[in-house]
C-alpha positions as CSV (number, residue, x, y, z in Angstrom):
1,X,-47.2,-47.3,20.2
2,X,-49.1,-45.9,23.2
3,X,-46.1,-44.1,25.1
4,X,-44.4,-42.6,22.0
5,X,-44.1,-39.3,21.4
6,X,-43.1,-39.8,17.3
7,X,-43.4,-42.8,15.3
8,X,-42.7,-43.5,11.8
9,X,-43.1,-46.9,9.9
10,X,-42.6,-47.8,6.2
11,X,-41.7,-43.8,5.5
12,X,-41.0,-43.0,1.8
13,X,-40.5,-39.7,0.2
14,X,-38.9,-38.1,-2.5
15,X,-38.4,-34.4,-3.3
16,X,-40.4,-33.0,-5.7
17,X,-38.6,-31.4,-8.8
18,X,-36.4,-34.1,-10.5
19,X,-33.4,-33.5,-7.6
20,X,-33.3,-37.8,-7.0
21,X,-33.2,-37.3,-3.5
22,X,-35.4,-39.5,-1.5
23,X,-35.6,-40.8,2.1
24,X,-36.9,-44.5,3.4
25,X,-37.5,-44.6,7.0
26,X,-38.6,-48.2,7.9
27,X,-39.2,-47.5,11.6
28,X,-38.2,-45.0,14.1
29,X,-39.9,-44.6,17.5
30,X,-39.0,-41.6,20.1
31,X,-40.5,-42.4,23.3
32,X,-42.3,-39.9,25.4
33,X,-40.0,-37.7,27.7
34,X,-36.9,-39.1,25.5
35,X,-33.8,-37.1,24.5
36,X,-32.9,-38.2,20.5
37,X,-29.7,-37.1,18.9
38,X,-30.1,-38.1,14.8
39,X,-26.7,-37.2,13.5
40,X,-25.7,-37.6,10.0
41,X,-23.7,-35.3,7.3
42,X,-24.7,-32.3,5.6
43,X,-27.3,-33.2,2.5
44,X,-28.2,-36.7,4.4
45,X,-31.8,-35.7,5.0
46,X,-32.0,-34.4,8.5
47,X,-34.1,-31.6,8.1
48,X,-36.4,-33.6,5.7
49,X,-37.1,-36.2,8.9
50,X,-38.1,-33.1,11.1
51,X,-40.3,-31.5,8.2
52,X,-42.1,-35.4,8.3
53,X,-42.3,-35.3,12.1
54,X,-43.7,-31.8,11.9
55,X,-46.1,-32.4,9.1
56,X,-44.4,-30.1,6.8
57,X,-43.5,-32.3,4.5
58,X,-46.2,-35.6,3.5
59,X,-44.8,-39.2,3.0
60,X,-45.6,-40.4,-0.4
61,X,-46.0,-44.0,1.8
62,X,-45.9,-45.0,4.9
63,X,-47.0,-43.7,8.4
64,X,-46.2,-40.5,10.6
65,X,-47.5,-40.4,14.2
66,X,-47.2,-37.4,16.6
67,X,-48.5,-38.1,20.2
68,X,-50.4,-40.9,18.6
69,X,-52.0,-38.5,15.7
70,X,-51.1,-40.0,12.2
71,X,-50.2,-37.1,10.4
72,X,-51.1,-38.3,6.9
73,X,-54.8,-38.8,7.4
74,X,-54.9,-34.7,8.5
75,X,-55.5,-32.0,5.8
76,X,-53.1,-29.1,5.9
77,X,-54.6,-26.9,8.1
78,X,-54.8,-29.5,10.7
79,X,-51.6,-30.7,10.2
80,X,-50.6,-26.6,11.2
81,X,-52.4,-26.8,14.0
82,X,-51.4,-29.8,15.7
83,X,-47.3,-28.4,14.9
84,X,-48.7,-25.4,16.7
85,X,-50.3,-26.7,19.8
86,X,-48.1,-30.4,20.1
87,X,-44.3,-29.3,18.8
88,X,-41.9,-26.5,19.8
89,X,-39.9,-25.5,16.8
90,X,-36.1,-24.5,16.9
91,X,-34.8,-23.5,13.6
92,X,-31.1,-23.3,12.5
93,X,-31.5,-20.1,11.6
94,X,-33.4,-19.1,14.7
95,X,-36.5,-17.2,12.3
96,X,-36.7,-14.5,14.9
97,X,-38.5,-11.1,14.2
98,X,-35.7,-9.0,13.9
99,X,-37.7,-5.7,15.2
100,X,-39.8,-7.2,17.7
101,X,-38.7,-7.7,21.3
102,X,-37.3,-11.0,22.8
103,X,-40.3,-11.2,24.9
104,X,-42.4,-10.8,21.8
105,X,-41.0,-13.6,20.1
106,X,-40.9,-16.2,23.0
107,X,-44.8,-15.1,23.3
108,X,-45.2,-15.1,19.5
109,X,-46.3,-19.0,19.1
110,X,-48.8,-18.7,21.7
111,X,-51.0,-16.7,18.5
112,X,-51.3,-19.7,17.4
113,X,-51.7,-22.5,20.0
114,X,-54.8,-22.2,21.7
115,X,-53.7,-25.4,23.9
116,X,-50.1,-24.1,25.0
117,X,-51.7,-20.5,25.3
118,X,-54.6,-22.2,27.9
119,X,-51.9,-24.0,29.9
120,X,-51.0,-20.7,30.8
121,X,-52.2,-18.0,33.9
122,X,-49.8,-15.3,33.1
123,X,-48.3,-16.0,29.7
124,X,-45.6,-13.1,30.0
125,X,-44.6,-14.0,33.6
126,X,-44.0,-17.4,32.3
127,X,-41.8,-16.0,29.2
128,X,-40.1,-14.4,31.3
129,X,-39.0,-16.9,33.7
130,X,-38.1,-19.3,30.7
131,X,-35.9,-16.9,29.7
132,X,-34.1,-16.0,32.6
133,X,-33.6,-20.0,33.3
134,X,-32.3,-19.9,29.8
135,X,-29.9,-17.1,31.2
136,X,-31.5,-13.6,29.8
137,X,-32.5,-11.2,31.7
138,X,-35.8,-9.3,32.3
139,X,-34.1,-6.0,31.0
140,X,-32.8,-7.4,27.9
141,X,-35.7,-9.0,27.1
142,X,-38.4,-6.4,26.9
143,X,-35.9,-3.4,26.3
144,X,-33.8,-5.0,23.2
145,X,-35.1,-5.9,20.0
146,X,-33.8,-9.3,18.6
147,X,-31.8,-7.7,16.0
148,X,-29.7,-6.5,18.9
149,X,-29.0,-9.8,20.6
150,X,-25.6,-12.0,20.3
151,X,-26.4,-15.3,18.0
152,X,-26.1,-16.8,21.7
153,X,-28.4,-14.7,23.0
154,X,-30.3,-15.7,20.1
155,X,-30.5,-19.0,20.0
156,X,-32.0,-19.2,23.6
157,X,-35.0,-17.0,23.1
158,X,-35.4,-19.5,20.2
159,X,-35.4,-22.1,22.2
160,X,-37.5,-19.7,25.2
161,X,-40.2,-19.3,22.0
162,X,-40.1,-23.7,21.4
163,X,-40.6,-24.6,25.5
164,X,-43.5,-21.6,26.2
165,X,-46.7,-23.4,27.2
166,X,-45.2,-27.2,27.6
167,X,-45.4,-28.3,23.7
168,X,-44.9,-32.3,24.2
169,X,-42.4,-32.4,21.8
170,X,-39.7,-29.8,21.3
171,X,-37.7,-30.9,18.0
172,X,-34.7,-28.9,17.3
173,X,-32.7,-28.5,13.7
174,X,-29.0,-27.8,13.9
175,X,-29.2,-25.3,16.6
176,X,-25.8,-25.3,17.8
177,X,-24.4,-25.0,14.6
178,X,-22.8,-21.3,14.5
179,X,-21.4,-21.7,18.3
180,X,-18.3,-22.7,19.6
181,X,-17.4,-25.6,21.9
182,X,-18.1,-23.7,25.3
183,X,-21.1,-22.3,23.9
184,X,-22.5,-25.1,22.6
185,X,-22.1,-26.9,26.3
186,X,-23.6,-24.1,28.2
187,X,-27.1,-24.2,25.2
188,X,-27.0,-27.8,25.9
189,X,-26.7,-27.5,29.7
190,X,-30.0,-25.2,29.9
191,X,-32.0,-27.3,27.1
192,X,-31.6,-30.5,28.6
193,X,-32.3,-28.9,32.0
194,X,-35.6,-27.3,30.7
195,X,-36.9,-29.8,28.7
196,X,-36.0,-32.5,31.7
197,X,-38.1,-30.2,34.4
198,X,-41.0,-30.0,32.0
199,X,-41.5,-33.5,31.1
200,X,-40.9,-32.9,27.3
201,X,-39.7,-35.4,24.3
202,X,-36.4,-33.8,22.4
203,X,-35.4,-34.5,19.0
204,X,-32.5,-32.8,17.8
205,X,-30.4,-33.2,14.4
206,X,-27.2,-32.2,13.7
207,X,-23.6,-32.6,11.4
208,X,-22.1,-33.1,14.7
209,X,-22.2,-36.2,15.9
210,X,-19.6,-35.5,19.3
211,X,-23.0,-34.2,20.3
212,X,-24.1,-38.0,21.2
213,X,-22.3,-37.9,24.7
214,X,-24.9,-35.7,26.0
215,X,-28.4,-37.7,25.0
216,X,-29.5,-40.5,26.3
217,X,-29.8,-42.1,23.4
218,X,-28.1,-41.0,19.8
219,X,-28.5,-42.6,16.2
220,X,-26.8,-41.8,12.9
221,X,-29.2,-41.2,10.0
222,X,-28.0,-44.3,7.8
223,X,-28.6,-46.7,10.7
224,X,-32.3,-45.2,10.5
225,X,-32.5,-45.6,6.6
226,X,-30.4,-48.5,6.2
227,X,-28.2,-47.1,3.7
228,X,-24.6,-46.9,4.3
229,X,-23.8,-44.1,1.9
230,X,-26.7,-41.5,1.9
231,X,-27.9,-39.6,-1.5
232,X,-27.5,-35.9,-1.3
């Protein structure tokens, strides 16, 4: 499909190791500039879609396409660089350097994106004014080391480190998950906001599923699979 940003047909693939998990995907297309919420519970397999979109993990059948790229016919190495240059990553877990400055992280990625670091003319001007739309301030950013920051505080250089040089796609795994309600509006707020100004496809997953109100479009994982009861 020429105007979508992800799209997966006839997926299939099962974890390595005996565990009897496995995922079926039929079809699931995210268009270009959408917002996706994929909800589901804890063990569904949300984090195993991402790792397909992202080329982390391969389909034993079945088709992957980023920004019309099908990720299966790339070897590893190309699959790395495509997730570098085409896909901003949010983790859970946020994966920050713990002794490197905010700044440093949000500029991090561009290391390895050649095509986000060309879109560029001042890279830290840039990071910086990410960040300060995202609500930190220049101090706090080259003056603090991440180890210092709140989880909130956190969580948006995270998701200052995915937006930095206009990846197309900016998927995002759980990342509200250790805030509370207020903070988890006021995240939302500024990603949709940022995301919106620049254009960029959003795929999110998440346990919580009274996140749906604020995408415009949302999908449990078993209407995606098929399967009522998912295998953990």
């Amino acid at each position: 499909m020429p105007d979508a940003a992800v799209h997966m047909r006839g997926v299939s693939f099962t974890w390595p190791g005996g565990t009897g998990f496995r995922l079926d995907i039929p079809e699931l297309t995210v268009k270009s500039g959408e917002k996706l919420l994929v909800s589901g519970k804890s063990g569904a397999g949300k984090s195993t879609l991402l790792n397909l979109v992202c080329g982390i993990a391969v389909p034993d059948q079945g088709t992957v396409r980023v920004d019309g790229t099908e990720l299966s016919g790339l070897k590893g190495p190309d699959r790395d660089r495509l997730r570098a240059n085409r896909i901003g990553l949010i983790f859970q877990m946020f994966n920050l350097l713990p002794y490197a400055s905010p700044l440093d992280n949000i500029l991090l990625p561009l290391a390895f994106a050649p095509a986000r670091r060309e879109r560029l003319k001042n890279p830290r001007r840039e990071a910086l004014r990410i960040a300060a739309a995202l609500g930190l301030p220049e101090n706090l950013m080259v003056q603090a080391r991440a180890a210092e920051l709140s989880i909130g505080q956190q969580q948006r250089v995270a998701a200052s480190r995915a937006l930095i040089g206009n990846p197309s796609l900016i998927v995002a795994d759980e990342p509200t998950s250790a805030l509370d309600e207020e903070s988890q509006r006021v995240f939302l707020d500024l990603l949709m906001e940022q995301t919106e100004a620049a254009g960029t496809t959003l795929l999110m997953v998440s346990h919580d599923s009274r996140l749906s109100s604020r995408f415009r479009r949302a999908l449990d994982l078993a209407s995606i699979t098929g399967k009522q009861e998912m295998e953990t």
